[in-house]
Structure formats: C-alpha cells, structure tokens
Legacy VTK file of the C-alpha trace (Angstrom):
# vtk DataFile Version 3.0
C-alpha trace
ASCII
DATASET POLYDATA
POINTS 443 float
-56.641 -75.190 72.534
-60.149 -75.585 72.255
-62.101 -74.687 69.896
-66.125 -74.564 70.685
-67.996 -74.600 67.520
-71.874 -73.710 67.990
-72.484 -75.082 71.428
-69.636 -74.179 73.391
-70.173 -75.883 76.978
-70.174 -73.080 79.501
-69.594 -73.687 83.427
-72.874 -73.432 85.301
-72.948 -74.049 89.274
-76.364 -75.411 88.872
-74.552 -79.139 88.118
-75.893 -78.958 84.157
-75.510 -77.166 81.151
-76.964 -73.883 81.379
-80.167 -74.681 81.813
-82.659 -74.322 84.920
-84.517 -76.415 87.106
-87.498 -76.862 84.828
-85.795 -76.796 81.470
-83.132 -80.044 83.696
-86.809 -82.167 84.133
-88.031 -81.725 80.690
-84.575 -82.972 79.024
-84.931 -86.003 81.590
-88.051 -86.546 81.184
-90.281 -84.784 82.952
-91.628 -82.451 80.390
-93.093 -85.910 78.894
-94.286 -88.179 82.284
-64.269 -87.443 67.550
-64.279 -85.608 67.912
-62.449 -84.863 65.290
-59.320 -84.580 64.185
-58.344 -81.542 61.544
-55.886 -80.008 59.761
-53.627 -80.387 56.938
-50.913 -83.328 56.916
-47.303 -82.676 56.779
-47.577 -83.515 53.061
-50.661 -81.432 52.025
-52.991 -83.774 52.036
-56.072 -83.616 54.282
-56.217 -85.789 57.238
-59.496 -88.309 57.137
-60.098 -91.769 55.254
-61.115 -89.562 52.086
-57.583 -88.396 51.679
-53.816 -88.222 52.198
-51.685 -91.207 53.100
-51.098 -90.945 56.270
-49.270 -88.745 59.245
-49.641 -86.566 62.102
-50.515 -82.611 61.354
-49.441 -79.815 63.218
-53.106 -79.062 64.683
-55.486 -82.327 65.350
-58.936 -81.312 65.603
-61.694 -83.315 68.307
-65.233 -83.294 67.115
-68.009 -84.102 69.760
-71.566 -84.193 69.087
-74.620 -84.055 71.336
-77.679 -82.403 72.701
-76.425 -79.156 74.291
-79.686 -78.570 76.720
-79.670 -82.354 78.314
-77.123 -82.889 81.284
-75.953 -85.742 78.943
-74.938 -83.779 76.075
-73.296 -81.487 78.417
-71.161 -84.183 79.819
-70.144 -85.184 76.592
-68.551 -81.524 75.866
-67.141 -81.029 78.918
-65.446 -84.544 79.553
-64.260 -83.574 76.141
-62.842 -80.312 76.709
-61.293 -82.012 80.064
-59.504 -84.346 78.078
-58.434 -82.280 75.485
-56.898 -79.919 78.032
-55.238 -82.333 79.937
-53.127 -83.745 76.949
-52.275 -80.474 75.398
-50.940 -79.640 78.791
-48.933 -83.156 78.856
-47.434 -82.245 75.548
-50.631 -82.638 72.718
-50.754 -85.897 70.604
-47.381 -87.379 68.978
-46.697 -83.387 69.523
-49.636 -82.018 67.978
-51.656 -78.716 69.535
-55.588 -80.331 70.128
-58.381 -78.818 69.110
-61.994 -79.488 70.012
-65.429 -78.440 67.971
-68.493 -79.641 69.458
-71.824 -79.602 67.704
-75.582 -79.379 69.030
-77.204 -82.519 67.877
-80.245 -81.051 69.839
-81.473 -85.020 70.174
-82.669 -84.872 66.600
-81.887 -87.010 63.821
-81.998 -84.261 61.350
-80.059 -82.082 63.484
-77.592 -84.496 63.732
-76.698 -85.419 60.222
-76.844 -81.539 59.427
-73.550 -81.187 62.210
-72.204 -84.113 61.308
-71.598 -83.013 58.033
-70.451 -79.619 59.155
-67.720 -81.562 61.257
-66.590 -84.009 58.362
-67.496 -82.100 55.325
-67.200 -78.600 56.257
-64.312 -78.646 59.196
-62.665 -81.756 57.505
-62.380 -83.225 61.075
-60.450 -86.722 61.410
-62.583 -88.729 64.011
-65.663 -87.417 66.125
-67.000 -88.651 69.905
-70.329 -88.203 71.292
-74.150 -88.933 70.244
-76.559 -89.449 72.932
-79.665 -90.992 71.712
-80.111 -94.357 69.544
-82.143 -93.134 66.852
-79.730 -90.401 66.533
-76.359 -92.639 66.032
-78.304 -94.478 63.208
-78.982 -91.318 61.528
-75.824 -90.897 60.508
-74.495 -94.370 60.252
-74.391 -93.850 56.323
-72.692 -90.279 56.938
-69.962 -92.167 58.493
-69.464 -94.395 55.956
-69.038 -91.500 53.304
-66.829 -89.246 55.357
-64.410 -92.080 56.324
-63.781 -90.582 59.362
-63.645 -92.936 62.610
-66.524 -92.344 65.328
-66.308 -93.404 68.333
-69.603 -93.466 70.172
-69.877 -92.476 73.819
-74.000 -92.334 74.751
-76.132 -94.236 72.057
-76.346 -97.928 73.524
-78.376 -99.814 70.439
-77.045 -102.728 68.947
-78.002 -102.197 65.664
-74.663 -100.191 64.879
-72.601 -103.220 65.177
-74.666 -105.289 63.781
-74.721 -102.906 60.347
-70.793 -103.278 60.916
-71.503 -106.899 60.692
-73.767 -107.023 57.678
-71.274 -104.753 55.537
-68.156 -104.260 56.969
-66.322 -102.244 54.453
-68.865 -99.536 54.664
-69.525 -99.108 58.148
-65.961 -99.985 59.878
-65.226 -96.872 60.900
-67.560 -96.775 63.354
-66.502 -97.805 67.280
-68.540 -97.670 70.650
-66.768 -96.742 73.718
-69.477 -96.556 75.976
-72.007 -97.308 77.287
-72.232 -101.146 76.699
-75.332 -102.346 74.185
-78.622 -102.804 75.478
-78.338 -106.442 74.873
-75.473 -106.106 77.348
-77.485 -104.556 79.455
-80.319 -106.563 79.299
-78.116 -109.306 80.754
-76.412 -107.056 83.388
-80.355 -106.712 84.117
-80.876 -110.457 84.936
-77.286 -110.122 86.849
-78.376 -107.794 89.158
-81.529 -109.762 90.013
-79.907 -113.506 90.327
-77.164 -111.825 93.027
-79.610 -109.248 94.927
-83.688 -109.960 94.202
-83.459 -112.453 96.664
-81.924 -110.349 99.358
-83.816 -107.311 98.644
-87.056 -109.154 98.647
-88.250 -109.097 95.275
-89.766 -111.938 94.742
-92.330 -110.765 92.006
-91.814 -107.863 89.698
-93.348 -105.752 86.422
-90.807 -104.770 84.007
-91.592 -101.163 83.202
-90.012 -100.147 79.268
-89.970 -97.413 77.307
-90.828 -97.193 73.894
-87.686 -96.978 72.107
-85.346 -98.339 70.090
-82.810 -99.206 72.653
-85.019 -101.208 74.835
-85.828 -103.344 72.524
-83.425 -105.899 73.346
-84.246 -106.054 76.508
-88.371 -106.692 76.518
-88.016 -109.168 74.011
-86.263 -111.874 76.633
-86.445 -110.193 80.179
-89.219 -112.475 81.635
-88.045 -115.692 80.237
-84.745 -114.801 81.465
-85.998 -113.556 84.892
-88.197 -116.607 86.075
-85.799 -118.959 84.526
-81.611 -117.702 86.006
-83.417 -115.703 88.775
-86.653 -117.463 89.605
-88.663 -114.450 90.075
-92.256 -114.124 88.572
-92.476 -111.436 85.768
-96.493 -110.495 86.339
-96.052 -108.239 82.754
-93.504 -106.395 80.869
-95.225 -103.285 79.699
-93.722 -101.070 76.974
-95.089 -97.528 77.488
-95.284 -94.732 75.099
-93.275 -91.416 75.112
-96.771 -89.636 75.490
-97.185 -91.078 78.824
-97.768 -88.730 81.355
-99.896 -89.987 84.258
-98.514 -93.520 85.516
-101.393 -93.739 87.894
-103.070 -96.770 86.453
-99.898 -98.782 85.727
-99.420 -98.148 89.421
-102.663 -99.305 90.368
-102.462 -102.754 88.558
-99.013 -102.871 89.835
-100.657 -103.034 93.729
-103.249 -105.211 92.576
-100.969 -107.437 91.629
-98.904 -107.224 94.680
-95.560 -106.790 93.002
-92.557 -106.323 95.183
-90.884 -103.914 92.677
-91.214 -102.182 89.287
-87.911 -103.084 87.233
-87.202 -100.554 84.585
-85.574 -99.417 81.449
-86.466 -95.801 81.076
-84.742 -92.770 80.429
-87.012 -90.467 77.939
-89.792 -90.852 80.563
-88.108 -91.888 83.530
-88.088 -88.436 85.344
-92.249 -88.024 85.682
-92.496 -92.357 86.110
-90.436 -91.646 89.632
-91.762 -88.817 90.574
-95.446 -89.790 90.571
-94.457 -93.107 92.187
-92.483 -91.284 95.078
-95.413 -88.491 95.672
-98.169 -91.552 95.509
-95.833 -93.381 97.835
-96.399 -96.988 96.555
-96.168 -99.927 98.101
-93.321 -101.077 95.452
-89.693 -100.549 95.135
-88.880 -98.671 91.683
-85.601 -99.019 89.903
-83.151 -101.039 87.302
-81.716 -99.199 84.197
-82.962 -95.412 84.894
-80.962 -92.455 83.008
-82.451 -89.834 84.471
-81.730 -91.180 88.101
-78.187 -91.672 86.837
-77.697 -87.608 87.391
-75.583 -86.380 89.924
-78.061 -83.234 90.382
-80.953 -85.449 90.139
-81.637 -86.125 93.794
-81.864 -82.564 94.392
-83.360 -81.725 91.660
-86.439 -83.751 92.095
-86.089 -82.724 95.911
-85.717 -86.371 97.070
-88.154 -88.049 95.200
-85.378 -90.130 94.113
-84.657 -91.730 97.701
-84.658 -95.752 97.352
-84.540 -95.708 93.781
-81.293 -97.947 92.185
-80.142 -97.799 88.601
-77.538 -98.938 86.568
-74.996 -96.873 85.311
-71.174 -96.897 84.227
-69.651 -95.875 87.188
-70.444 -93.014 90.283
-68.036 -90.213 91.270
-66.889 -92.519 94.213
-66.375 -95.797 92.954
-63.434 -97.105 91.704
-64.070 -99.243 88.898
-60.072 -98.405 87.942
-57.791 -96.241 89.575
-58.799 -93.052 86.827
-62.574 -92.899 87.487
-62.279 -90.868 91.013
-59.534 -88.429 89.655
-61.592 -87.562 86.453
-64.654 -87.167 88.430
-62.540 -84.906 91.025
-60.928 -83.091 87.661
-64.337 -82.452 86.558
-66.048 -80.977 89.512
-63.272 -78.727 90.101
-63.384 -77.442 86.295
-67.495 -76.960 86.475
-68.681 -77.558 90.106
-70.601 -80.469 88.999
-70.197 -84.142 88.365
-70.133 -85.892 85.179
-72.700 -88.732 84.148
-72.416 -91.572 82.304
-72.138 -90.276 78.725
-69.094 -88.065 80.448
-66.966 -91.083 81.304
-66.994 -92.392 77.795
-66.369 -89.275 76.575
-63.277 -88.949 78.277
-62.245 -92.146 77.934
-62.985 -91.742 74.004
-60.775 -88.652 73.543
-57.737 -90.266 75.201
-58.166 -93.575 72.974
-58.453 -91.684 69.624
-54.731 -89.969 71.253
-53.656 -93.677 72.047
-54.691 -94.564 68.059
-53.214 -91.973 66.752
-49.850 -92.151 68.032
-50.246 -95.932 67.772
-50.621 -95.492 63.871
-48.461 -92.704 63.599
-51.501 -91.243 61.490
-54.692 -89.411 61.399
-56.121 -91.210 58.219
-59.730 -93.296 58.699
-58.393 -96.742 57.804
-55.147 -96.579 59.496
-56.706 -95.419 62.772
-59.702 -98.143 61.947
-56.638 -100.937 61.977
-55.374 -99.221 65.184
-58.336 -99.420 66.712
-59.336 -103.504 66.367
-55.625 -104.442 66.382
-53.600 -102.620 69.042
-56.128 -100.958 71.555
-56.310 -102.173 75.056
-56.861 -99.284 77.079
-57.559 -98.825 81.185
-59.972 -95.876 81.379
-62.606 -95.056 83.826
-65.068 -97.044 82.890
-63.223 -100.205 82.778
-60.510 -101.843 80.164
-61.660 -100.689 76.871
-61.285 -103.193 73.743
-62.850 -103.431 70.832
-64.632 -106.426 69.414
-62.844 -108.068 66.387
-64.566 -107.632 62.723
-65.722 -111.702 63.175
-66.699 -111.640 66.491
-70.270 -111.007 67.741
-71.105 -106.768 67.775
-68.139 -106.219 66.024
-66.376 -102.925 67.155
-68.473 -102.781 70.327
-66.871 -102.261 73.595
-65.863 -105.653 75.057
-68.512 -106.833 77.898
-67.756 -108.675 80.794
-66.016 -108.774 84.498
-62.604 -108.273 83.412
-63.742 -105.340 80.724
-66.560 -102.365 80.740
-69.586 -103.459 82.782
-71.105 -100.980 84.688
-72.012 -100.167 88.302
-75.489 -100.783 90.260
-76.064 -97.882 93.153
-79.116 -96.763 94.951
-80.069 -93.084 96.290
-79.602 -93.335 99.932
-79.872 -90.506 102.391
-76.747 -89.430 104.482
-76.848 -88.262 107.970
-77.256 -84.541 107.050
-80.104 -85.822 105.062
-78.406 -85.480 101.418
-79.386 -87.825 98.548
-75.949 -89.901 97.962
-75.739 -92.306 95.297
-73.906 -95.748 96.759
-72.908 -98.664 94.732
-74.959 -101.835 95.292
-72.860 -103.856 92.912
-70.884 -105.526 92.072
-69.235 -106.667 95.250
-65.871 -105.864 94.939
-67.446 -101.979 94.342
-70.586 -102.069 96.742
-70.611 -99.519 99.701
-73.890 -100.355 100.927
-77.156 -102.864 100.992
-80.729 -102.301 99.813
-82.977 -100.129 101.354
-86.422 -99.924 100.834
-88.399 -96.340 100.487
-88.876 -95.178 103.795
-92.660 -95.339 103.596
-93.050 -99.090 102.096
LINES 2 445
33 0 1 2 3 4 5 6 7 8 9 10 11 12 13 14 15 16 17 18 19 20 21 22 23 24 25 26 27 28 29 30 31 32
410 33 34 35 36 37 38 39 40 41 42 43 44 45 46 47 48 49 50 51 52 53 54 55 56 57 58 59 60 61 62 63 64 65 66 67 68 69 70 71 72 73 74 75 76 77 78 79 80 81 82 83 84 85 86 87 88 89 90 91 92 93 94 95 96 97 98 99 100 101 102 103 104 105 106 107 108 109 110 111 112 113 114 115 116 117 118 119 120 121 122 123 124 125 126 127 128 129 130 131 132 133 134 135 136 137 138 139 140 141 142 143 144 145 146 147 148 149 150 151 152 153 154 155 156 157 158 159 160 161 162 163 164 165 166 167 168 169 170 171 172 173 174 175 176 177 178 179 180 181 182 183 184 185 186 187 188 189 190 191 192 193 194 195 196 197 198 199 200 201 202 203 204 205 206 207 208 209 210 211 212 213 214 215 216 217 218 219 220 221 222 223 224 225 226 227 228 229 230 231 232 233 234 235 236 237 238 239 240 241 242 243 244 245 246 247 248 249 250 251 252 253 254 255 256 257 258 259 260 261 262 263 264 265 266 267 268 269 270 271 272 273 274 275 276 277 278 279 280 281 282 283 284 285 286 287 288 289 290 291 292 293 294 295 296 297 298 299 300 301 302 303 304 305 306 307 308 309 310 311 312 313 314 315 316 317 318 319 320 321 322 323 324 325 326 327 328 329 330 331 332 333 334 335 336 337 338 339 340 341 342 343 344 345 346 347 348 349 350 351 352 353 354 355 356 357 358 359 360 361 362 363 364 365 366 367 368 369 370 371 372 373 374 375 376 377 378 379 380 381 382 383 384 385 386 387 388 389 390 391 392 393 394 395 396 397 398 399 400 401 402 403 404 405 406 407 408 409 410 411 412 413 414 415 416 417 418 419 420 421 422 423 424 425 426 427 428 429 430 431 432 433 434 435 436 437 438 439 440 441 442
C-alpha cells in the first residue's frame, strides 16, 4: 500500500515529474547557465532506535525524501513506489503490508530537516531513502543521529557523511549510502575513463570544467596531478565556476585559444546552460565527463539534440546490464510511468529492497539492530552493482563498496540512431560498451 505523504509522485508522459519543458531545464540547470519504516511492534513499543526491543510490525512504513520538481527527486519516489509495490505483491516484508511516505525536500536544507523530522518525529518512520543534493544530506546528519532511525542515502555523493561516521561513530552509524558512489570515487573513475579512452578519442589536452559545490570538491583538488601523471594528458586549468554562471562564452574562448581537445567536467547544478551554449556555439572541443543533467533519459530531447557527442558518467543506462536486474527495473519502470529512471532511481530501488533484506535479516525494525544488519550480513546484487557496505574501521565507513567487482558506474555518450533519435550508449567499461567515441558532428 502506498502511502504518498505531501509529494505524491504522479505519472506524467512527459518522462519527469509533472513539470514542463521549461520548469525540466531550470531544475537541471538551465534556469542558472527509508524510507521509513512505521508502525507499532508486536509488543507496543514503537519501531525505530529510540524505542522497543526489537520485531517486525504488522504495517512497515518507507520514507523517501527528495526534491519533487527535479527529474531526480522524481526518480527517487517512483523507484520507491516500484519497489514497494513489487514486494507487497511478493508477499510484503517477513509478512508485513509496506507502506511508503515521501517528502518534498524541495533541494533545500531547511526544507529538508523540516520533513525529516515529520518522517521520524511526527510519522515515527523506521528507516528513510532518498536525498538528492550534498549540502542537503549534511543538513540532517545530526537529525539522524537523534531519531536513530537508519538512512540509507540514494543521490547525495559527498564524502563528508562517512567521514562524520568515522570521526564519531556512535552518533552517526545509522547512516548508509547506497548510491551513487562518493565523489572521491568518482574522481578516480574520472582518471579511469581517461587512462583507457583519452588516447583513443584523441584527447590529448584538456580543461577540467567544476562546479562550485560541495561535492566536487574532491575531485579539483587532485584531477590534474592525477591526469598528467596515470593518463599523461596536459591539464591547461581546472576552473571551478560559480552557480551564478550564466554565459560560458569566455571560458569557451580561452578554451580555443588554448587549443584543448576537450572540456572534462563535473557539473550538474549548471550543467544544462554549460552544454547548451557549447552545442549552439559549436566549438571546436569535445564536452563531457561527470554531467547530471546529461544523465536524463528525456534530456536529449529535451534540449532538442544539443546533447549529441556529449558522454557522462552515470550508474547505469536503461540498456546496459551491469547485473541481470538493471534492464527489468528499467522496463518495470517505463511501463508504470512511460519514462525511464535516472541515476538517483536505481539506488532508490535498490535501497528499498536492502532495508527488506535487513529487516528480515534482523528479524527487526529497531535502528541498531538493522545498523548491525546492515555492516554485518548485507551483500546484495541490485542494479547498480553488488551492494556492501564499508566496515566501521575501514576507509568511508558505511559507504557503498567501490570497485570492479562492486558499484562502479557506467560511461555512455549521446549518439544519434538511424531515425535520428538521441540514444545514450555505454562507452565503458568494456565488458558493458556498445559503441566507440564520436566526436560532435561539426568538430
């Protein structure tokens, strides 16, 4: 049963969450350039770390929060609802009816603690999925500490959540990241991509193009050591660029004067008007490397092909089969909302079936129980990868575990088919690539 809250996801043929084509730019950009578990426990008690000892309820109650107007809050819902469909048609969890309440973070940090609260205090929920949006997840890092109540993250990629895990780990352990992996993570998938394809794509010399946020952090601080040094391509600048930006013209212009071969992102706030202007200017550069917006299903349309040539990294595509569950829940999806999910969607879904996996695993709903569930016993095949959680000792404890054999991502490019439709088609790694590098048609 599902139970929407405040921002109930609606279906909308349009491939995102109610909104139009203009109001779909501005959330990516353009406008600028867990889920919980509730109900009473067999024994009276209530069901999260700041009571009762322990059980499964009649009614378990999903929490997920995120910005209702973005595509990626959307996903987050509606993978959500998917899920918790899906397993009260297979029988519920350890026989329990599901329940989901999702909450409009609207991408603000106030915002956010406010439903937060509403979902721990106020609906007495027993673990919560979701948050796009760095700056929002560390909002309410304290809020999770005080409700007890496991999160598992599924948008927000900083690593300064683990690392608070780190520094006290009795206060902040009930905190978890599903996906995506952390922007250090990504930082090195980053230099990954470029030692196995710069050289065949031709990029010899590159800018680094950053936003100026929390998450990228990480990444500008080593990318051109790292790039010139494992890749051996010259870094002319790394340029960290301000969420005001909104004419890109005269980055692009040194860019040509310094005869760059490509522009290697991290962008997502800004990302949306930073392709756009470089696709209508046509420059002599290719453009691409971690870019959310890109990431969209809808987005090739949406920006009526400016996207063509670009590449980003993402967690996985509709068509590639990173594990055998990533097509069906993309398939699932489209036929519940004639769209396709994006990133923040897979680790949604994925998060909804691990807190199931916990819970029956611990025979319990209570924060610490499900906390010792989650580091000890959780080795899960979902469809971003093998989802594990690091140990308390280990480096970004309760972080996803990184690597070839665990979550690490996808690299496609938009590439036109021969009706003339923007397709997105894996570039790596290997064992997943449909396609080579193409340059934009007018370089």
């Amino acid at each position: 049963m599902v139970n929407n809250g405040k921002s109930s996801p609606t279906t909308d043929t349009s491939g995102y969450h109610g909104v139009d084509r203009r109001t779909f730019l501005k959330a990516t950009g353009a406008g600028a350039a867990g889920t919980a578990l509730a109900g009473c426990l067999g024994d009276g008690g209530n069901g999260n770390g700041n009571g009762g000892g322990g059980g499964v309820p009649d009614t378990i109650t999903l929490g997920a929060l995120g910005p209702s107007d973005s595509p990626m809050g959307d996903s987050i819902f509606k993978s959500a609802e998917l899920a918790v469909s899906e397993i009260n048609d297979d029988g519920g969890i350890a026989g329990a009816d599901v329940e989901l309440s999702t909450k409009d973070t609207k991408d603000d940090p106030g915002t956010t603690r406010q439903v937060y609260q509403e979902l721990t205090t106020g609906e007495n929920v027993d673990l919560t999925v979701g948050i796009f949006g760095s700056e929002q997840l560390l909002s309410i890092m304290g809020n999770i500490s005080n409700a007890q109540t496991p999160h598992l993250t599924a948008g927000a990629a900083t690593p300064e959540a683990p690392q608070r895990v780190a520094d006290d780990y009795e206060a902040n352990k009930y905190w978890f990241r599903v996906g995506p992996v952390n922007s250090v993570h990504l930082g090195e998938l980053q230099i990954q991509f470029a030692v196995d394809k710069f050289e065949d794509m031709g990029w010899d010399k590159v800018a680094f193009l950053a936003e100026d946020y929390k998450w990228t952090e990480p990444i500008t601080s080593t990318i051109k050591e790292e790039l010139e040094s494992k890749a051996d391509i010259e870094v002319t600048d790394v340029k960290r660029l301000s969420e005001g930006t909104e004419d890109f013209t005269p980055v692009y212009d040194e860019l040509e004067e310094e005869n760059v071969d490509g522009a290697y992102t991290a962008l997502a706030h800004i990302g949306t008007t930073a392709l756009v202007q470089w696709a209508k200017q046509q420059r002599e550069f290719g453009f691409g490397g971690i870019h959310v917006p890109t990431q969209l299903p809808s987005f090739y349309e949406a920006t009526e092909g400016a996207a063509i040539s670009t590449f980003s990294q993402t967690t996985a595509t509709a068509n590639s089969e990173v594990t055998d569950k990533t097509v069906p829940y993309a398939s699932a999806y489209e036929e519940e909302y004639d769209s396709l999910p994006v990133y923040t969607g897979y680790s949604a879904y994925d998060a909804v079936y691990i807190a199931k996996e916990a819970i029956e695993s611990a025979e319990s709903v209570n924060g610490a129980d499900l906390v010792s569930t989650l580091e000890e016993d959780i080795s899960f095949t979902g469809t971003s990868g093998v989802i594990e959680f690091n140990g308390p000792d280990e480096e970004f404890p309760h972080d996803v575990r990184f690597g070839e054999d665990y979550a690490q991502g996808v690299y496609f490019q938009w590439q036109a088919n021969e009706d003339g439709e923007g397709e997105q088609r894996v570039l790596w790694p290997d064992r997943l690539a449909e396609t080579e590098y193409q340059s934009p048609p007018w370089a």
